[in-house]
N, C-alpha and C positions, 0 to 999 in steps of 0.2 A: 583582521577581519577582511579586508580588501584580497589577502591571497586567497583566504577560505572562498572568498566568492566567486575567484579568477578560477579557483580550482573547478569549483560548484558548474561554471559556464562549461570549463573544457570537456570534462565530462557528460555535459549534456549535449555537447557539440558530438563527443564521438558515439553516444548511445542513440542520439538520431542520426548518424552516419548509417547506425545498423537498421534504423526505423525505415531507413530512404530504400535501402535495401531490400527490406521486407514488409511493403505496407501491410500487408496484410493481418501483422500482427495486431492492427489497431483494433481488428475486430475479436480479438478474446477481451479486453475491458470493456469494447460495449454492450459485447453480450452478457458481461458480468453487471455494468450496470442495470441492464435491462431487468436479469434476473434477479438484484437486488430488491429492484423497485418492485416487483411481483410480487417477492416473498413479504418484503414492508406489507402490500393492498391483504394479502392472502391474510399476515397474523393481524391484521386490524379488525376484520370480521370476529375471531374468539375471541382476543381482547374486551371488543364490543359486547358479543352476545355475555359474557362472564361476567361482565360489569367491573373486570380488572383494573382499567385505568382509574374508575372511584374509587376503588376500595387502595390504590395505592396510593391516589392522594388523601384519603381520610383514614386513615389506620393505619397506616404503614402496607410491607410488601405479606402475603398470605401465599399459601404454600400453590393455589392456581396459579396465583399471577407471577410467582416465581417458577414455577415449573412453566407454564407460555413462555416468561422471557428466555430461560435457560435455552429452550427448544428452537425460539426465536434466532437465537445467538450464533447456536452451532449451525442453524440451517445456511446465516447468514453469511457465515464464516466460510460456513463450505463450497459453497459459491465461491466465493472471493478468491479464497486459495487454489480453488480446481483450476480457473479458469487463473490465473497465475502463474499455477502449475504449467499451465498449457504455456502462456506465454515464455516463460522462462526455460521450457522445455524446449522450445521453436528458437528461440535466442541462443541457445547452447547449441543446438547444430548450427548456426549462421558465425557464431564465434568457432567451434570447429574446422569452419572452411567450406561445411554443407551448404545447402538451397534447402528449408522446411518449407514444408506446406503446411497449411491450416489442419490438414487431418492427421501430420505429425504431431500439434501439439495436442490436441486432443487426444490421441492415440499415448501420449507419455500421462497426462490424466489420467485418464480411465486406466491406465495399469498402477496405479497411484492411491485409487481412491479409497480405498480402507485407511491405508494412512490419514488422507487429506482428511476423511470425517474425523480420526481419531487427531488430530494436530488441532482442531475444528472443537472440539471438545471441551480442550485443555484451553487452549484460548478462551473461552466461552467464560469454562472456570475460573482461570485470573482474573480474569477482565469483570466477574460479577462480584468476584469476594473483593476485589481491589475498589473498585464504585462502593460496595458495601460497608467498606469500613471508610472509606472518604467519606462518606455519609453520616459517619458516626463519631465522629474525630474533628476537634478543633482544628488550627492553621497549623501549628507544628506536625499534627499529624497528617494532613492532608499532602505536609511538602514532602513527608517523609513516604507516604504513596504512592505521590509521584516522581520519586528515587528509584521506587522496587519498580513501578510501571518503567518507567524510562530503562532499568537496567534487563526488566523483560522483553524490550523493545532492540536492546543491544545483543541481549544473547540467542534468541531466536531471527535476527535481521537474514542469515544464509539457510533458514530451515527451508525454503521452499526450494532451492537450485541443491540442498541436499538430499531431501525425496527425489527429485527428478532425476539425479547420476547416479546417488548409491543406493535408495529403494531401500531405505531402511523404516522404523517404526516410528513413529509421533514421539516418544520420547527420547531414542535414540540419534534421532535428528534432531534434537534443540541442544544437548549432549554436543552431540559433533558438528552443531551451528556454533556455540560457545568454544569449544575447542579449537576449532579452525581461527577465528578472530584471536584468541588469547597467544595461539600460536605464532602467527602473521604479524599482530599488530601489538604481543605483550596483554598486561595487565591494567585495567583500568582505566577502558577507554573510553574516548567520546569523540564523538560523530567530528570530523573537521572538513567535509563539504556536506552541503544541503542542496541538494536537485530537486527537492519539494521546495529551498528558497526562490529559486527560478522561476519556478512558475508561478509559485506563489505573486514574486513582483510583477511577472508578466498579467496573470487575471488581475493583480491593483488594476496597472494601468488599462489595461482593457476595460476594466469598469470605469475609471475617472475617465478616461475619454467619451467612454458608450454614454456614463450618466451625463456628462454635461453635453454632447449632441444628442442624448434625450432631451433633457431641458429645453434645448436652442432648438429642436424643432416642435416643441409642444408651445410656444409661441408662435407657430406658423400654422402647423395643421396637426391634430389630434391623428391621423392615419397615421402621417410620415413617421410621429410619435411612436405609433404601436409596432410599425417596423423597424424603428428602431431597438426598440425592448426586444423585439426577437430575437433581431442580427446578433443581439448582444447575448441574449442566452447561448443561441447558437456557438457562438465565439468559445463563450465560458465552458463549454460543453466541448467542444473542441480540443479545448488548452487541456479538462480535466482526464480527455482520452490519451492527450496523445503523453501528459504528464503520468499517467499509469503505465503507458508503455515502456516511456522511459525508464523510469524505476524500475520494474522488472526486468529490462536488459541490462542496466546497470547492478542490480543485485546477481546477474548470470557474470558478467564478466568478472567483477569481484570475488566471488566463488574460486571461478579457472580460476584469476590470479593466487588467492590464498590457496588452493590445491598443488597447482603447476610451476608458479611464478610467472604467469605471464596471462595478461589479461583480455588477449586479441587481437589481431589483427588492428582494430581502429580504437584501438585505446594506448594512451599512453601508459608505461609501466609505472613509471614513478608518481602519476597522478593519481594513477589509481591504490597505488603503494601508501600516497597521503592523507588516505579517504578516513582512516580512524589515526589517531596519536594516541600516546600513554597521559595521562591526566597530566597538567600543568607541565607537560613540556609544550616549545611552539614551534 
């Protein structure tokens, strides 16, 4: 556990190496959030007017409120990936040795984006029939779910830094996302660092601090309180951009490395060599 997480640090040491390099990249996740949060205001209005969210708590799902959500899904997806795309596309010339700019990763997008809707799709798909039968299924089934979930999560983990180099199809690139890890790292793996554990711990503490001097000053003065509650979003908002960034240039260098053998200039090779194992070895 203790190496997994030595590893999980170094790694996130050298993917902000790349971040310090190129702040700029921070702004494809917050324009991704941003556009998230739109799309969320946007499907709440039909939702609303269709009288959806009753009818899926009193009767189950009906073919509106499944067709909204599906629509929902892929919008949201597409978002997320484009602008992913974008970043990981900007990340692979900075691991190349280039200087991107913002209109670089944009630019690897938008030559992308049939793909990204159609990857956007599929995703949508799993991810509603998969909730659909967790919904349906006792606890044996729901862990067995979340096996097919977790191993869709493994086999598509390199689709987005595979559109971005080779420009292939949504399903060809989950294809040769799986391929590429079974190649690299063998059969039957699983994750052996976590760069969402990092930050993960980092926002705990950043809330146990933030909440207990919210406390300690809402005994003093209700203002100093309410600045605090900001600071403290702020903060969390902060950690969640710069932890999206992360990830995505960590999913770029991992890419190179399983293509090339070598995973950049500011990563280590073997570290990055360690990032999945074959099940029950350590």
């Amino acid at each position: 556990m203790f190496e997994r997480f030595r590893r999980s640090v170094e790694l996130t040491k050298a993917s902000l190496a790349v971040l310090r390099a190129d702040r700029e990249l921070l702004i494809y996740p917050l324009i991704s959030f941003v556009g998230v949060a739109l799309v969320s205001i946007s499907f709440a209005v039909p939702f609303l007017v269709t009288g959806a969210f009753t009818r899926t708590t009193e009767s189950g799902v009906d073919p509106v409120t499944l067709a909204l959500g599906f629509a929902y899904y892929v919008v949201i997806y597409t978002v997320i990936f484009f602008f992913n795309t974008a970043l990981v596309g900007a990340a692979m010339i900075r691991l190349d040795g280039g200087n991107p700019t913002l209109s670089d990763g944009f630019r690897i997008a938008a030559s992308r984006l049939p793909a990204i809707i159609g990857y956007a799709a599929l995703a949508a798909t799993v991810g509603m029939v998969l909730r659909a039968i967790s919904e349906r299924v006792g606890l044996l089934g729901q862990l067995v779910v979340g096996l097919i979930g977790f191993a869709w999560n493994v086999a598509t983990f390199l689709v987005v830094p595979v559109l971005v180099v080779e420009g292939v199809g949504p399903v060809e690139a989950i294809k040769r996302s799986a391929g590429l890890l079974r190649k690299t790292w063998g059969e039957q793996l699983i994750g052996n660092v976590g760069i969402g554990l990092v930050f993960g711990l980092l926002t705990l503490g950043v809330f146990i601090v933030g909440g207990l001097l919210v406390a300690l000053l809402a005994s003093i003065s209700g203002l100093l309180a309410l600045v605090a509650v900001v600071a403290l979003i702020v903060a969390v908002a902060i950690l969640a951009l710069v932890g999206s960034a992360v990830g995505g240039i960590f999913t770029a260098s991992l890419y190179r490395y399983a293509t090339t053998g070598d995973a950049g200039p500011m990563f280590q090779t073997e570290t990055v060599a360690a990032a999945f194992r074959p099940k029950g070895s350590r």
